[in-house]
C-alpha atoms as a printed R data frame, in Angstrom:
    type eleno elety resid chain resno       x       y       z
1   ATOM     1    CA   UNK     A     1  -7.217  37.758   1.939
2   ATOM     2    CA   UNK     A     2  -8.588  34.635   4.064
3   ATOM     3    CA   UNK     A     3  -7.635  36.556   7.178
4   ATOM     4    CA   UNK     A     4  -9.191  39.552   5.943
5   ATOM     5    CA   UNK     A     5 -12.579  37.091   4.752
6   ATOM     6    CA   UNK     A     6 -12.868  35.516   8.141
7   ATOM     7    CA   UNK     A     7 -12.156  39.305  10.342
8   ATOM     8    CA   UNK     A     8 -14.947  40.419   8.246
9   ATOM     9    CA   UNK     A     9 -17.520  37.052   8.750
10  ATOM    10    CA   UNK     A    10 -17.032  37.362  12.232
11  ATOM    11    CA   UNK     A    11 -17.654  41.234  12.577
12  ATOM    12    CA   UNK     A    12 -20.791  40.759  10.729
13  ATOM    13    CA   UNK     A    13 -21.988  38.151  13.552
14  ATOM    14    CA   UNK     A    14 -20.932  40.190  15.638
15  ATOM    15    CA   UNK     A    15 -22.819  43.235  14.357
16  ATOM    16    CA   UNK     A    16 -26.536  41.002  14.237
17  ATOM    17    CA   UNK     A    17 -25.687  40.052  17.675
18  ATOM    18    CA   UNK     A    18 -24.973  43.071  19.697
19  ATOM    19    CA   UNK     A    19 -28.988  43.954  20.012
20  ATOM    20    CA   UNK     A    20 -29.665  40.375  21.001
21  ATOM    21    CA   UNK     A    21 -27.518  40.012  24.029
22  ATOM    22    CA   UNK     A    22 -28.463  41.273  27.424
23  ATOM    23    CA   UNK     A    23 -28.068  44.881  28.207
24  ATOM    24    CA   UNK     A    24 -24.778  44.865  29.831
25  ATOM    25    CA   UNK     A    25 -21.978  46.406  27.851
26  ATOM    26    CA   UNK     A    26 -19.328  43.849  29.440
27  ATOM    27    CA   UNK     A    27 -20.752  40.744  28.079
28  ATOM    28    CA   UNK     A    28 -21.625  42.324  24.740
29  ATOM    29    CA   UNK     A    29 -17.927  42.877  24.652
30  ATOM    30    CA   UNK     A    30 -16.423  39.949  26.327
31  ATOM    31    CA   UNK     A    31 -18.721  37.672  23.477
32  ATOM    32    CA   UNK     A    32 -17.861  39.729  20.285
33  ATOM    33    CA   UNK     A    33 -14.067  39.864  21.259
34  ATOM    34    CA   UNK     A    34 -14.639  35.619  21.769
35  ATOM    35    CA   UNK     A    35 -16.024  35.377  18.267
36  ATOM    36    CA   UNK     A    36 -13.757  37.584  17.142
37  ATOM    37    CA   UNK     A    37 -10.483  35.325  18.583
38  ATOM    38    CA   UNK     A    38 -12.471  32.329  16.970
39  ATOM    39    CA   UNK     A    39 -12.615  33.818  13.435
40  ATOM    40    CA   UNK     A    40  -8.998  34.537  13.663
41  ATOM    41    CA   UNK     A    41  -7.711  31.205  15.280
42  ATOM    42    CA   UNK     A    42  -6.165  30.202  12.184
43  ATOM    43    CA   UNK     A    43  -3.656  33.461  12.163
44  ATOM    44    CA   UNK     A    44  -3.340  33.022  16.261
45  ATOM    45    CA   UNK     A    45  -2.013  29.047  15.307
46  ATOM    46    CA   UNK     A    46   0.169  31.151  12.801
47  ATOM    47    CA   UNK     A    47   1.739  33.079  15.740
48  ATOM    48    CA   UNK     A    48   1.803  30.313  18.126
49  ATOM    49    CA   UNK     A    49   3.359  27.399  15.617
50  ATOM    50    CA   UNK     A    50   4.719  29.432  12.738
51  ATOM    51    CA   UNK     A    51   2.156  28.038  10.418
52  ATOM    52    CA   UNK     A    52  -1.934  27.315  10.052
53  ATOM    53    CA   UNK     A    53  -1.651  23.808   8.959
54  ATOM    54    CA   UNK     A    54  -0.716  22.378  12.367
55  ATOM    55    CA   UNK     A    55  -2.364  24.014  15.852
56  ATOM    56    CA   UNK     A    56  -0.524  21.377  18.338
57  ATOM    57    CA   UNK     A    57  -3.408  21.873  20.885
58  ATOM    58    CA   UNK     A    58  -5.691  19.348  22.769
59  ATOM    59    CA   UNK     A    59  -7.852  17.949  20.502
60  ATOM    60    CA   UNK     A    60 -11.211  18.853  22.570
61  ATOM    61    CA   UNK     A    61 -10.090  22.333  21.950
62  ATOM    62    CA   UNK     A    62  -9.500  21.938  18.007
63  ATOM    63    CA   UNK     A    63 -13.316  20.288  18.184
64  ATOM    64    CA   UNK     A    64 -14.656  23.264  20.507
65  ATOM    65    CA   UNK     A    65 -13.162  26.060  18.108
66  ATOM    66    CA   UNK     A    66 -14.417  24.177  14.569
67  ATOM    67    CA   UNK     A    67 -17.753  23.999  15.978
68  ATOM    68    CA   UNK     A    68 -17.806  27.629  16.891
69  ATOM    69    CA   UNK     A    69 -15.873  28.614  13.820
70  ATOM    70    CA   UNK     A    70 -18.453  26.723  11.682
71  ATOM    71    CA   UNK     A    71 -21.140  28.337  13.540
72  ATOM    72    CA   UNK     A    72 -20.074  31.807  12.507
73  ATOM    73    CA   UNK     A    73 -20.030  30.926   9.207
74  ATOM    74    CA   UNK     A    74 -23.100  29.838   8.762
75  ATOM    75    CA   UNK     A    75 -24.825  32.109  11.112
76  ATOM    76    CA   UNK     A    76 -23.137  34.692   8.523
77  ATOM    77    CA   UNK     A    77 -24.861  33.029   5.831
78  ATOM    78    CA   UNK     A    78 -28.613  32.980   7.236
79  ATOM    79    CA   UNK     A    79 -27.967  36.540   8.437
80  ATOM    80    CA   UNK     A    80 -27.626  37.823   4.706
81  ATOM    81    CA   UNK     A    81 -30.391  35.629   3.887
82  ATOM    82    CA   UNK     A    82 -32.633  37.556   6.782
83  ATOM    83    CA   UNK     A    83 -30.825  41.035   5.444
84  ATOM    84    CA   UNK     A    84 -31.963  40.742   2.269
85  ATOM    85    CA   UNK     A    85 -35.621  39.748   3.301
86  ATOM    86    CA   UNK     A    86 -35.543  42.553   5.487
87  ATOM    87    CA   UNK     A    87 -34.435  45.273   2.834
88  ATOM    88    CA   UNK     A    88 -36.878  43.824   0.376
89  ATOM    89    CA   UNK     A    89 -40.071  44.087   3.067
90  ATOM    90    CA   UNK     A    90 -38.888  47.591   3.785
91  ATOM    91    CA   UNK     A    91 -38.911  48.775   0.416
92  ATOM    92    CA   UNK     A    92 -42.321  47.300  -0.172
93  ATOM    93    CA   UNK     A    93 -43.222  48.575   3.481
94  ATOM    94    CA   UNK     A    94 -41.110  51.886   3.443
95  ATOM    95    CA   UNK     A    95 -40.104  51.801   6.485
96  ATOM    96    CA   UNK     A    96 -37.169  49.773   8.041
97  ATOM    97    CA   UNK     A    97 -37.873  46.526   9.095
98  ATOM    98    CA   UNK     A    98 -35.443  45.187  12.301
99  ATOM    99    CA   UNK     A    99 -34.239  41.464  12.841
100 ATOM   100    CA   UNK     A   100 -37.057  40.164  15.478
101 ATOM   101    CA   UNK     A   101 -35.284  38.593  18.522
102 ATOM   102    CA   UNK     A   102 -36.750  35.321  17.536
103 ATOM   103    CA   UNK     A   103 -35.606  35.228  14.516
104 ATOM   104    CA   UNK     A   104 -31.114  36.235  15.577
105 ATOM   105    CA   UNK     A   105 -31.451  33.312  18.205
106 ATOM   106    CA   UNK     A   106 -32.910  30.688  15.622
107 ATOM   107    CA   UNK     A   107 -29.629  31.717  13.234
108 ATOM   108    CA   UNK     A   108 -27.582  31.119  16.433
109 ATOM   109    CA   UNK     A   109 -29.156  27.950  17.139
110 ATOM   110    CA   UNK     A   110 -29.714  26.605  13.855
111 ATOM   111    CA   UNK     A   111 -25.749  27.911  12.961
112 ATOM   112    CA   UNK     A   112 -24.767  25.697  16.304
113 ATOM   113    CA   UNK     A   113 -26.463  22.406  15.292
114 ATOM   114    CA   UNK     A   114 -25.154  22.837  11.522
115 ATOM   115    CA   UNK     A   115 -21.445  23.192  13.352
116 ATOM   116    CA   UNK     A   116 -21.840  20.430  15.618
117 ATOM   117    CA   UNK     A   117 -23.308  17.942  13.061
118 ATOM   118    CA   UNK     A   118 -20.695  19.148  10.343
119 ATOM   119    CA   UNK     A   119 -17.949  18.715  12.761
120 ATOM   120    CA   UNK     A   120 -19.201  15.332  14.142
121 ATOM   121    CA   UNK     A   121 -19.284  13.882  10.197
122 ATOM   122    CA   UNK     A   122 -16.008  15.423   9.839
123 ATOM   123    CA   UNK     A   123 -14.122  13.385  12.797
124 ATOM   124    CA   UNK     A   124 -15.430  10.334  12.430
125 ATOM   125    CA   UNK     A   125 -14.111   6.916  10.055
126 ATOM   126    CA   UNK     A   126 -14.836   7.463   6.281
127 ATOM   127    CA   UNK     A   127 -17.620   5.050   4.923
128 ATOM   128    CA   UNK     A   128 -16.786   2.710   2.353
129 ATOM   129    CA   UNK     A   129 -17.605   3.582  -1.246
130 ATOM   130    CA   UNK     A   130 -17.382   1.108  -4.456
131 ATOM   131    CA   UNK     A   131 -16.471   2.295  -7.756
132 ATOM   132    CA   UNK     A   132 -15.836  -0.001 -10.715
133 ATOM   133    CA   UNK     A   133 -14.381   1.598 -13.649
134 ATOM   134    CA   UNK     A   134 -14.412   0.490 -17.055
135 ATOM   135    CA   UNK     A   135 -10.409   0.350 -18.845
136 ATOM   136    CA   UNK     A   136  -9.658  -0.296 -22.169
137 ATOM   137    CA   UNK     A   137  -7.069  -2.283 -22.772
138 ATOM   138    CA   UNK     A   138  -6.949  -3.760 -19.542
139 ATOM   139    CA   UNK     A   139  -5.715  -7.395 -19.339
140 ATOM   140    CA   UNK     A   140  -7.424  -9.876 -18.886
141 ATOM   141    CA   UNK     A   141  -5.289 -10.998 -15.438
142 ATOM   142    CA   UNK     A   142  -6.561  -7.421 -14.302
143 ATOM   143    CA   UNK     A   143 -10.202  -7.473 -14.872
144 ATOM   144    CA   UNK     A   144 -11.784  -7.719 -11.041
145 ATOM   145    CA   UNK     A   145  -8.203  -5.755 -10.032
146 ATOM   146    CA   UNK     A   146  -9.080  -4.380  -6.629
147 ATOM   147    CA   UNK     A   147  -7.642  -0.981  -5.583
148 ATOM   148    CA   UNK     A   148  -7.714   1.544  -2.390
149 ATOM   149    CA   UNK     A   149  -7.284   5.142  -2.311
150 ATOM   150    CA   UNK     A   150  -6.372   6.828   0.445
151 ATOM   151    CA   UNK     A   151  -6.158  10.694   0.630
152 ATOM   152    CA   UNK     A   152  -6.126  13.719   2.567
153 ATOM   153    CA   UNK     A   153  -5.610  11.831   5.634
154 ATOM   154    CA   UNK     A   154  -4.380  15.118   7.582
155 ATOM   155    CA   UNK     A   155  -2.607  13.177  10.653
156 ATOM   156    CA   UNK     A   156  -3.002  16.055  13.479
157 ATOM   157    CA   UNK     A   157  -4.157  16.550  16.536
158 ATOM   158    CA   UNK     A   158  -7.934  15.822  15.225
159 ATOM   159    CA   UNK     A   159  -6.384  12.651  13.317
160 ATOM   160    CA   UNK     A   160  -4.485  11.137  16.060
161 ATOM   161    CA   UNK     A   161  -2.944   7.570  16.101
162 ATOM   162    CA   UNK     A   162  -6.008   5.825  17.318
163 ATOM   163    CA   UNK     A   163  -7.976   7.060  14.404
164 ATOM   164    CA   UNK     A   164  -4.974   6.145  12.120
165 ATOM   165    CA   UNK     A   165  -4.773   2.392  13.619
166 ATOM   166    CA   UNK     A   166  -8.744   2.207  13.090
167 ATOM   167    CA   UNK     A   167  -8.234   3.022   9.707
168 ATOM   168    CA   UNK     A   168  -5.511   1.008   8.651
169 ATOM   169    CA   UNK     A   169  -7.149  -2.319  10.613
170 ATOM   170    CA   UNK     A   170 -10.731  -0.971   8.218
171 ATOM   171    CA   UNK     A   171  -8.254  -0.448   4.515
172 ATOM   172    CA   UNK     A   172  -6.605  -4.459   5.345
173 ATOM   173    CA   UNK     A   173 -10.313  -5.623   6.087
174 ATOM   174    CA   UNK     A   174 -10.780  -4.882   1.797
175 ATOM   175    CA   UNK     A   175  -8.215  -7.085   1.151
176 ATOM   176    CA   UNK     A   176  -7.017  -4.988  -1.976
177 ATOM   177    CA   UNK     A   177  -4.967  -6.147  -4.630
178 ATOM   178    CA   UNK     A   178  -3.030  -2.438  -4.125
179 ATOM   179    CA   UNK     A   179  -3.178   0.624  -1.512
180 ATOM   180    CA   UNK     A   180  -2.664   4.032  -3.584
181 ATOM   181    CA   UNK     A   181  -2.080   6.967  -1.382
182 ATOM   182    CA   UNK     A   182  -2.546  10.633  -3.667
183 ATOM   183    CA   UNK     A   183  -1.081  12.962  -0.597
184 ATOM   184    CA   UNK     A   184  -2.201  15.090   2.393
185 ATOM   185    CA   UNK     A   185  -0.896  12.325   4.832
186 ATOM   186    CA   UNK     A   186  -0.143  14.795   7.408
187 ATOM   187    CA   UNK     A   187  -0.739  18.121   8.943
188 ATOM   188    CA   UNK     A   188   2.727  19.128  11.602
189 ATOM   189    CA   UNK     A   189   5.790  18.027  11.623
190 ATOM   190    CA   UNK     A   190   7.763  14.735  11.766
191 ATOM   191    CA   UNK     A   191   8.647  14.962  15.372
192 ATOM   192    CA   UNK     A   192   4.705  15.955  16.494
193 ATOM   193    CA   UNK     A   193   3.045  13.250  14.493
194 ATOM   194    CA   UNK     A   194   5.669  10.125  14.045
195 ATOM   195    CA   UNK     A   195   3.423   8.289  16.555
196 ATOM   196    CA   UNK     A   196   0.475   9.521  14.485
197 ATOM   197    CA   UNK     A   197   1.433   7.983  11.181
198 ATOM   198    CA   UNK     A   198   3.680   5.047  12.733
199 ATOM   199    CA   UNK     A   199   0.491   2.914  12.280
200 ATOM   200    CA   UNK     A   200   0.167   3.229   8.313
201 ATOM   201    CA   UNK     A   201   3.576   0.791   8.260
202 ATOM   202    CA   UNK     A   202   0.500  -1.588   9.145
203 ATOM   203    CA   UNK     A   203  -0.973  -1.316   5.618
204 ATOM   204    CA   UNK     A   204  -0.754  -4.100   3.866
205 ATOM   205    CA   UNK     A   205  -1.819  -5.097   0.100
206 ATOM   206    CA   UNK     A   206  -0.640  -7.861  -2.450
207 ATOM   207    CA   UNK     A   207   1.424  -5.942  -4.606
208 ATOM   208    CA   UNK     A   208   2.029  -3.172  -2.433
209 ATOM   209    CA   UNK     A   209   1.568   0.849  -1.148
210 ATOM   210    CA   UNK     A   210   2.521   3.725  -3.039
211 ATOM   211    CA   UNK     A   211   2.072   7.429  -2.325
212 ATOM   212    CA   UNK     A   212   2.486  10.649  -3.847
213 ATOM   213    CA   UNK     A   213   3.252  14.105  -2.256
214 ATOM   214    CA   UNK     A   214   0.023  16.442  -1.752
215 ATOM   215    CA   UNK     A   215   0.771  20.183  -0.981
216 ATOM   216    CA   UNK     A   216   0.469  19.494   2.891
217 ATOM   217    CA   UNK     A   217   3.831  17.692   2.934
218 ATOM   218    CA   UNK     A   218   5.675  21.097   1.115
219 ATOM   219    CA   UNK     A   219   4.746  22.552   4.315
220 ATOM   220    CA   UNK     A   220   6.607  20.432   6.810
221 ATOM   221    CA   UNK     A   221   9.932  19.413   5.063
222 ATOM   222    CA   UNK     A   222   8.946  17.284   2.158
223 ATOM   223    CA   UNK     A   223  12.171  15.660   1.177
224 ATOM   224    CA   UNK     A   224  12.056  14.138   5.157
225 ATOM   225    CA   UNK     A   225   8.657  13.173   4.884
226 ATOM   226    CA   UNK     A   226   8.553  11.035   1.551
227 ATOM   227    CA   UNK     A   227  12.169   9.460   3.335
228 ATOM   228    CA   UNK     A   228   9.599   8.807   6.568
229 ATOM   229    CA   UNK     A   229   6.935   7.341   4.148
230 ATOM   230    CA   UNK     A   230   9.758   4.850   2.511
231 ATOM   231    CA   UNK     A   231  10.635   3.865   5.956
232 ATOM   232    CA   UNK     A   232   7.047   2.722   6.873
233 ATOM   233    CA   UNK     A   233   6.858   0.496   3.691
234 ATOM   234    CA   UNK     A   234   5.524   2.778   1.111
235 ATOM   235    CA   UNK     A   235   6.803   3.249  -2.294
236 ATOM   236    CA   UNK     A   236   7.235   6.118  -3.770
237 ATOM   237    CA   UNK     A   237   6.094   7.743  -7.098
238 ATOM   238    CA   UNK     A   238   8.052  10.934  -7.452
239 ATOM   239    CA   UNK     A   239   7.537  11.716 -10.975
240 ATOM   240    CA   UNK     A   240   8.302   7.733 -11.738
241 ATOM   241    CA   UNK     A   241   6.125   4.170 -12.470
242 ATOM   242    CA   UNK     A   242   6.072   0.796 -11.659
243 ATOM   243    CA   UNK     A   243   4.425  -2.185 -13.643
244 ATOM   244    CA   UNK     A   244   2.082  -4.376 -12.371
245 ATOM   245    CA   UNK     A   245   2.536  -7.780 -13.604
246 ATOM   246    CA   UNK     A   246   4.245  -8.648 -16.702
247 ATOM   247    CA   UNK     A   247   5.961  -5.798 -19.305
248 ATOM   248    CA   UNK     A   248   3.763  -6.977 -22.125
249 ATOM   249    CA   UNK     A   249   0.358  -7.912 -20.077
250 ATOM   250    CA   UNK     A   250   0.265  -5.911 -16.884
251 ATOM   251    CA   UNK     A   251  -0.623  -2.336 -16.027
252 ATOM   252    CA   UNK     A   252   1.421   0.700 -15.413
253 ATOM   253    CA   UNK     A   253   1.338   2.666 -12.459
254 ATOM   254    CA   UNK     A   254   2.430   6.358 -12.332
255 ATOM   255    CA   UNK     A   255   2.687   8.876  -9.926
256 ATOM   256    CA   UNK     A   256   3.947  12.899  -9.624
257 ATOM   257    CA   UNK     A   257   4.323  15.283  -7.131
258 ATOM   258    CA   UNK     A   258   2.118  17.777  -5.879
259 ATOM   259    CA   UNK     A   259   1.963  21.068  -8.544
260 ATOM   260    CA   UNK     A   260   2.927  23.033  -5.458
261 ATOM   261    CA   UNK     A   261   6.600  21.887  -5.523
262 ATOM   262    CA   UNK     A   262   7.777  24.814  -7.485
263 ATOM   263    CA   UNK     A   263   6.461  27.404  -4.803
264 ATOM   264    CA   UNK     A   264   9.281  25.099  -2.550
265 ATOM   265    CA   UNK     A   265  12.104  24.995  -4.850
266 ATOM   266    CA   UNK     A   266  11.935  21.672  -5.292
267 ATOM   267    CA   UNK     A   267  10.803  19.507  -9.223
268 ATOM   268    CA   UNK     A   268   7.416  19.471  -9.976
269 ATOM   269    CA   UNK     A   269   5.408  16.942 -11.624
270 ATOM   270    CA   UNK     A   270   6.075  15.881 -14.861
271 ATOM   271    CA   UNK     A   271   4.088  13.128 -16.342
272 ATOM   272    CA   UNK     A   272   6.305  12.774 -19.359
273 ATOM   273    CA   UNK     A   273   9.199  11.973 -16.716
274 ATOM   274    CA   UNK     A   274   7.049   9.460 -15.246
275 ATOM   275    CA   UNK     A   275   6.114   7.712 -18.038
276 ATOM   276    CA   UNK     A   276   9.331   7.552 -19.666
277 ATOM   277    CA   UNK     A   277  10.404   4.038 -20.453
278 ATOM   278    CA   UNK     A   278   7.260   2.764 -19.896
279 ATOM   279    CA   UNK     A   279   5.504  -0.504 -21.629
280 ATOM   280    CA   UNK     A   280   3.614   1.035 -24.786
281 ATOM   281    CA   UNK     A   281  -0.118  -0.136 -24.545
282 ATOM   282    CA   UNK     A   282  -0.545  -0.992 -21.024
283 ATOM   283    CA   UNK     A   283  -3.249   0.885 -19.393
284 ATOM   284    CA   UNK     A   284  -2.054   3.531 -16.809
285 ATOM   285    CA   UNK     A   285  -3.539   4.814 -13.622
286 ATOM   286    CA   UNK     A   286  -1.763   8.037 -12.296
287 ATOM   287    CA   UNK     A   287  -1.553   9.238  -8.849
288 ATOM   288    CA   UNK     A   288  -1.674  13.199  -8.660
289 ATOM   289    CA   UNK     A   289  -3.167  14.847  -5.834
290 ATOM   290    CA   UNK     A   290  -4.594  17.802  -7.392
291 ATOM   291    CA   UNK     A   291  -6.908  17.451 -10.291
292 ATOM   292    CA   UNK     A   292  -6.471  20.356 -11.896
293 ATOM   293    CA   UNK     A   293  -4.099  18.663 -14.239
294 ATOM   294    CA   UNK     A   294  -6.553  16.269 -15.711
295 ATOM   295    CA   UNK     A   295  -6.280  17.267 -19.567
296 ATOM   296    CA   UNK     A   296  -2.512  16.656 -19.423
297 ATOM   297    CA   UNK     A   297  -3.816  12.911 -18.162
298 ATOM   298    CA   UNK     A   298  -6.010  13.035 -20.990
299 ATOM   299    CA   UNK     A   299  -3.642  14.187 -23.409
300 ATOM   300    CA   UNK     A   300  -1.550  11.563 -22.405
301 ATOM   301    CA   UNK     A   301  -3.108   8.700 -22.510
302 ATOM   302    CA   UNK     A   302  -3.809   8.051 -18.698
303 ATOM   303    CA   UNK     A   303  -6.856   5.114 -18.126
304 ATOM   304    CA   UNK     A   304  -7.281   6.572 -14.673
305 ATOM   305    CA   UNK     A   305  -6.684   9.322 -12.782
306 ATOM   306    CA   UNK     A   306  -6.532   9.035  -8.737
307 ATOM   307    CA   UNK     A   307  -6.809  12.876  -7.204
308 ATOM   308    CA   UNK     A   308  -7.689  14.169  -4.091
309 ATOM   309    CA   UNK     A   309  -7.226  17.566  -2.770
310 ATOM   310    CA   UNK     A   310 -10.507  19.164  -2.804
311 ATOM   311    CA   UNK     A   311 -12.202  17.260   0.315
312 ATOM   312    CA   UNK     A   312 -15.356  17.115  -2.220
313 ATOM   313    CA   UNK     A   313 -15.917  20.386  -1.221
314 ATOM   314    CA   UNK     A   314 -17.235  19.921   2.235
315 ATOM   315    CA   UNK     A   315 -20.408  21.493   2.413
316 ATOM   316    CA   UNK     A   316 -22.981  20.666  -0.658
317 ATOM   317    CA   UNK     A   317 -23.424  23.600  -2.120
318 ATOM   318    CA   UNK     A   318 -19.641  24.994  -1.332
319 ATOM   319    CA   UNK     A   319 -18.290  22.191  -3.684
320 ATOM   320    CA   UNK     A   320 -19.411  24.689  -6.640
321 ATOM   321    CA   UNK     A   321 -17.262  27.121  -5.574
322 ATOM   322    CA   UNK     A   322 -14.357  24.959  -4.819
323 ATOM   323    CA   UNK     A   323 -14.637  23.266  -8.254
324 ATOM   324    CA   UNK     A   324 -14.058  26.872  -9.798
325 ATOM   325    CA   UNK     A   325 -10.930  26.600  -8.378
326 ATOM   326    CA   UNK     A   326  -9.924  23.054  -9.725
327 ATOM   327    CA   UNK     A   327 -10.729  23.113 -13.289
328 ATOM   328    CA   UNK     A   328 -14.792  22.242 -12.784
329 ATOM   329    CA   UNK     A   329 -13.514  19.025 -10.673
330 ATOM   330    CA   UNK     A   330 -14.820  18.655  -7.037
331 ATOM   331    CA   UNK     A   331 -15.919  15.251  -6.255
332 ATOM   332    CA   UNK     A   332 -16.424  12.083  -7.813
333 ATOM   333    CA   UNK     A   333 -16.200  10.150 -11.525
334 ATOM   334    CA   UNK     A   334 -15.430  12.466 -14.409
335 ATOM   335    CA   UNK     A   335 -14.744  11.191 -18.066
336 ATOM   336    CA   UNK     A   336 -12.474  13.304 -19.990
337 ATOM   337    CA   UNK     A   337 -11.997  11.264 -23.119
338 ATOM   338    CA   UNK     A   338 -10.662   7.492 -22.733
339 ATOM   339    CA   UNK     A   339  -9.419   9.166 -19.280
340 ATOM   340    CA   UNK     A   340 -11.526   8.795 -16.101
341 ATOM   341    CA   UNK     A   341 -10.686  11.148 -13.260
342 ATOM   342    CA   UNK     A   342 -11.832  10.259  -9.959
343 ATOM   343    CA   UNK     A   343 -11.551  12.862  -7.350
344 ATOM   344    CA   UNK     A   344 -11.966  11.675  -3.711
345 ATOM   345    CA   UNK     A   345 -13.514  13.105  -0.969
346 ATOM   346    CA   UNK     A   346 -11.062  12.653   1.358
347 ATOM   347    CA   UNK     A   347 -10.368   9.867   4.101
348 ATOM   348    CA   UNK     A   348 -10.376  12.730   6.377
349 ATOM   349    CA   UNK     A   349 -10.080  16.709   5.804
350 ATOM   350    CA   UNK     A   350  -7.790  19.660   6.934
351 ATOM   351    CA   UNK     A   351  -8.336  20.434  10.994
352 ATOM   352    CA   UNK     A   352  -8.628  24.028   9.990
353 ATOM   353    CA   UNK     A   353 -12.057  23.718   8.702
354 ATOM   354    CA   UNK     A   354 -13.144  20.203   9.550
355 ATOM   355    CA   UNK     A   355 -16.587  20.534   8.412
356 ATOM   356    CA   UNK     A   356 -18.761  17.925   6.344
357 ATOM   357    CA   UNK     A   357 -22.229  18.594   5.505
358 ATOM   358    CA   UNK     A   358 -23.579  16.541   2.885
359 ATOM   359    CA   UNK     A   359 -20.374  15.258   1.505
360 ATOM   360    CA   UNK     A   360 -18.909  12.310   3.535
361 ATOM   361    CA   UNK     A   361 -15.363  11.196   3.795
362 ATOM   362    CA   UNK     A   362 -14.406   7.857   1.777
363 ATOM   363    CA   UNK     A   363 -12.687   4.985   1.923
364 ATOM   364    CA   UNK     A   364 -12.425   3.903  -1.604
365 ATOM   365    CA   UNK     A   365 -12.599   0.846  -3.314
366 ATOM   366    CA   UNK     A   366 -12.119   0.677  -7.035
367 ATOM   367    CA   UNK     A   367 -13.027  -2.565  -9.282
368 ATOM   368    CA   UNK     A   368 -10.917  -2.333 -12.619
369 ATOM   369    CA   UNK     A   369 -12.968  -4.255 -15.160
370 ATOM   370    CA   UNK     A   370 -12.189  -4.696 -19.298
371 ATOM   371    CA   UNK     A   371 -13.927  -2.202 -21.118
């Protein structure tokens, strides 16, 4: 079906496009049949690398094709737009109204700018946002408790090592009290980005890094990549917890799996599992990368919920559509109960759509306080 989606946006380009270009049949062909290739790059990485999550090309070129790939989308967009303007005047005019030149090259233009600034925001370092979130219970050696998330860092060839060392120097500059990682660390596998992640054994907080699985690492051997994470210092919550501090005046801190593990064969998440054996009334912040499985959070108890997954939804405007797919969560501070469920932007976003247009990445920094 996304094949099918994208075939179809970039035919319809295509389509507005053909009257615009110069007379000559050759380069009408020769830049339908380029649009065309860029609308279907993510099944021609499929071909080449046996998968769309990881196109092992120069990074210039993943750049090049996002900006062209965003282009068509949008140029698909303001070309309904002008459609339906168009079949509204003719029905008032009776008489068919065509697209004026002027008006297909400002949708090309306009589409390029919106590419190249969405792709620029996309690449870049995430700003730094503060939340401070209210727990009850919390003790009273917690209240000013500093934590990072980190998500949906997509190492690739568009999130090489340089942009991973940058990061990691920025995350120690916060000087948290914990680093919480809630998946996506990685888009290929172990052998094309080991130098890529190698610098997140640089993270450093005063009680520690822990990580969960996002759906990403089910695509690339997860059982080796949670081994890789353990080996650069990271602890991992597979469907387990930790306490922070003491048993009887700390705070508990879960983790599960991605919900995609059962697609793999492999256990799911199970926050019963995780909480077994746990202190009774000590607040608990859960890492799950999805969000989508807030109410059982809610149900049980959770103070707060750490999700990524949904890259805020990218584009303003998209992020209603992507929320329909996430249970109404897209981006930011929801309060389901006692429960608050933050979902993050994203420290950085999948390379196969690496678009941000009103939604900026995020380096989080969350200030636990007594409710």
């Amino acid at each position: 079906m996304f094949q099918l989606t994208t075939w179809a946006l970039g035919l319809f380009v295509c389509a507005h496009l053909w009257p615009l270009l110069p007379a000559s049949i050759l380069l009408r062909v020769v830049t339908c049949l380029g649009l065309l290739l860029v609308s279907q790059h993510h099944a021609l990485t499929r071909l080449a690398f046996g998968t769309m999550f990881s196109a092992e090309v120069p990074r210039v070129m993943l750049i090049g094709v996002n900006v062209l790939f965003a282009a068509i989308v949008f140029a698909a967009v303001m070309f309904v737009v002008l459609d339906v303007l168009r079949l509204a005047l003719s029905l008032v005019r009776m008489t068919w109204t065509p697209l004026p030149r002027a008006a297909g090259w400002g949708v090309v233009g306009v589409a390029m700018l919106f590419g190249s600034i969405g792709v620029i925001s996309a690449i870049g370092q995430p700003g730094v946002r503060h939340i401070e979130v209210a727990v009850a219970d919390l003790p009273e050696s917690f209240d000013g408790y500093r934590v990072v998330q980190l998500t949906d860092l997509h190492l690739s060839r568009l999130f090489q090592t340089r942009w991973a060392e940058e990061l990691v120097r920025r995350t120690n500059a916060l000087e948290a009290d914990a680093i919480l990682i809630t998946g996506d660390l990685i888009d290929g596998t172990l052998e094309a980005r080991e130098a890529d992640v190698a610098p997140l054994a640089g993270l450093r907080a005063a009680d520690g890094v822990f990580v969960v699985s996002g759906n990403h690492e089910y695509y690339f051997d997860h059982d080796r990549w949670m081994a890789h994470y353990a080996d650069l210092g990271m602890t991992i919550l597979h469907n387990e917890h930790v306490v922070l501090g003491a048993p009887d005046n700390g705070l508990v801190l879960a983790g599960v799996p991605d919900r995609s593990a059962h697609r793999f064969g492999l256990p799911g998440p199970n926050l019963g599992t995780a909480l077994q054996g746990a202190p009774e009334g000590l607040p608990v912040i859960l890492l799950n990368h999805q969000p989508a499985d807030a109410h059982l959070s809610a149900e049980a108890g959770v103070a707060l919920h750490l999700a990524g997954h949904t890259h805020g939804g990218m584009i303003r405007g998209l992020d209603a559509l992507i929320a329909r797919f996430n249970d109404g969560f897209v981006s930011g501070l929801y309060r389901l109960g006692n429960t608050a469920l933050y979902v993050n932007n994203g420290t950085a976003l999948w390379p196969g759509f690496a678009v941000r247009l009103g939604v900026p990445a995020e380096l989080t920094v969350f200030t636990l306080q007594r409710a």
